[in-house]
Steps between C-alpha positions, in 0.01 A plus 500: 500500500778751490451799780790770432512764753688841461883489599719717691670663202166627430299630194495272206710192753260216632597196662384102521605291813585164355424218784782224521362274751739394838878602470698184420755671714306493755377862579129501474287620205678670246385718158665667226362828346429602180502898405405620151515845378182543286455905462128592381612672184660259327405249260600131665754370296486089429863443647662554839802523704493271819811673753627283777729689774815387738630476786390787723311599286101603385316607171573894503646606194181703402729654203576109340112452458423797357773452242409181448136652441628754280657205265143322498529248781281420764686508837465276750749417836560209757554560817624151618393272803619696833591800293394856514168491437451157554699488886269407793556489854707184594674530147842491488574765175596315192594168659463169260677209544480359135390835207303253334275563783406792265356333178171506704504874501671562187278231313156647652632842392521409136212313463279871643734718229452285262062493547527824560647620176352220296821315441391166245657180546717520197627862528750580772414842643690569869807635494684427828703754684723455856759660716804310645367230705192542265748396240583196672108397559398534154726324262487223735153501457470556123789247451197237731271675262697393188500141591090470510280482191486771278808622698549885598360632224217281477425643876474852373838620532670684237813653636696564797677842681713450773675818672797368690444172546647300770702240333781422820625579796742792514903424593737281395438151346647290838328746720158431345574120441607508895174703573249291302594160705523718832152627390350156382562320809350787765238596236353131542593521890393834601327660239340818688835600618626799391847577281710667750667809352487909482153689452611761197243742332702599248303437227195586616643818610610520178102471378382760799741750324415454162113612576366137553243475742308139604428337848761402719336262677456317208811584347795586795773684424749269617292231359349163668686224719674262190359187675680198423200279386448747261865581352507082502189508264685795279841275495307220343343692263807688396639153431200403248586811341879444473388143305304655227122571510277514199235800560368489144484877409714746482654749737643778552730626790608814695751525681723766612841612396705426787452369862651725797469492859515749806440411922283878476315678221750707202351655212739213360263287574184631289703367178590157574325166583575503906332136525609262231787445317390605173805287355289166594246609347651521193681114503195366567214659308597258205338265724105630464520313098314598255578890332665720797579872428741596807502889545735687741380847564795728648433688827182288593413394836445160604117557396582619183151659517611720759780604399573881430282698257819415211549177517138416596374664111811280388333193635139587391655531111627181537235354593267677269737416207438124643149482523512701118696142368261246729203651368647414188601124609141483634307595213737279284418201760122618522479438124600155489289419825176602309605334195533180685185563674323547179679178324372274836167610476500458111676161491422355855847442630624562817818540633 
């Protein structure tokens, strides 16, 4: 039995704590959270958005569900293993050593959207969202998803929105080539140790002075230790990536214009990616397969959900024009997923 209790963001947000068992890396008991937005005045919709976070990072974004609402989606979030919500004493904040560690979060969190909005076996329903290292987690784990029976869509996904994903590491090809093998070795050696290097809060300056307000403790503005375990575990995923995944649905990506950089906060900065090169994500989205609609959105942030009021009703049209065409490609597939339905159960064949 399912207990939700309210959440911290308040009226109409509840949360689920989602037990994982012992830490395979060795820190204890661990749990995910789940958070749904389910306001008392609205009729519950039979689809729903599942949102998965990054790095330094927490379900917040109180504005994306209620959009997301407003278009006729459920809205659900993850708070991953040692992460925001989900960080207990003894946890070291977002450390994995391998992000397949997260399938047991991510596939627990399905399966509860899915009952919950009365998603059938034959009619894909969830439509998966993530941020940056979020993008990393879940094509990885759709393309896993892909390769299983009935594939992605068979598991009740229908789509897939990723808002800067990260796709590489920043710098120059040699550097990063250099940097991987450097990173491989201590990653395996020392994998607690932290990346030595400067403590910026730039961007999250940047987020302060645009009116964005969420827990530091849970999200620093100068952002967690980069632990080389963890960056080891991100290296090898970028390199699935890089050699083609299959995610079986389509997808569509923001990104911003342009990438930029600053040692302290400029207004500069509120109109630029300062995190990723936004260039890399571009070369490599071709990667995801299946349909990919790649959308850059001048002057947005690095969340491109929190970027300035322009920019950030730029994103939301794109988006809305996006899910306008899916809901298309989803009644189109819904069609011929009930016919076949109706064919097995007339002629007895199975697939």
């Amino acid at each position: 039995m399912t207990t939700w209790q309210p959440d911290i963001l308040g009226d109409g947000y509840q949360q689920l704590s989602l037990p994982l068992g012992t830490d395979p890396d060795g820190e204890g008991q661990i749990s995910a959270t789940l958070v749904r937005y389910q306001p008392d005045d609205v009729d519950l919709p039979d689809r729903a958005v599942l949102y998965v976070h990054g790095f330094t990072d927490y379900f917040f974004q109180q504005h994306l569900a209620e959009h997301f609402a407003a278009q006729g989606y459920r809205f659900y979030a993850l708070d991953l293993r040692k992460c925001g919500r989900s960080r207990g004493q003894g946890h070291t904040p977002h450390f994995v050593t391998d992000l397949r560690f997260y399938d047991s979060e991510l596939d627990q969190a399905l399966r509860l959207v899915r009952e919950e909005t009365g998603g059938v076996e034959t009619i894909a329903n969830v439509l998966l969202a993530a941020h940056s290292t979020g993008g990393l987690v879940l094509p990885l784990w759709l393309d896993r998803l892909e390769r299983g029976p009935g594939g992605a869509r068979g598991a009740g996904v229908m789509g897939l929105i990723l808002n800067s994903p990260w796709f590489d590491l920043q710098g120059p090809s040699y550097l990063r080539n250099v940097g991987t093998a450097a990173i491989d070795l201590i990653g395996r050696l020392r994998p607690k140790d932290a990346i030595p290097g400067p403590k910026l809060d730039t961007y999250g300056a940047s987020l302060q002075q645009g009116g964005w307000t969420y827990d530091l403790d849970w999200k620093p503005l100068t952002g967690f230790p980069i632990r080389f375990g963890w960056i080891r575990a991100v290296r090898q995923g970028h390199a699935q990536l890089h050699h083609g995944l299959d995610i079986g649905v389509p997808s569509l990506i923001l990104r911003s214009g342009k990438s930029g950089s600053a040692p302290k906060y400029d207004p500069a900065i509120d109109t630029v990616d300062a995190v990723l090169d936004v260039r890399q994500i571009a070369r490599w989205a071709g990667c995801l397969g299946n349909r990919t609609t790649i959308v850059p959105i001048d002057g947005a942030r690095h969340d491109v959900f929190l970027s300035t009021p322009g920019p950030l009703g730029e994103a939301f049209r794109e988006l809305d024009l996006w899910l306008e065409w899916l809901d298309g490609h989803r009644t189109g597939n819904e069609t011929g997923a009930r016919a076949d339905v109706a064919r097995q159960r007339t002629t007895g064949e199975h697939a």
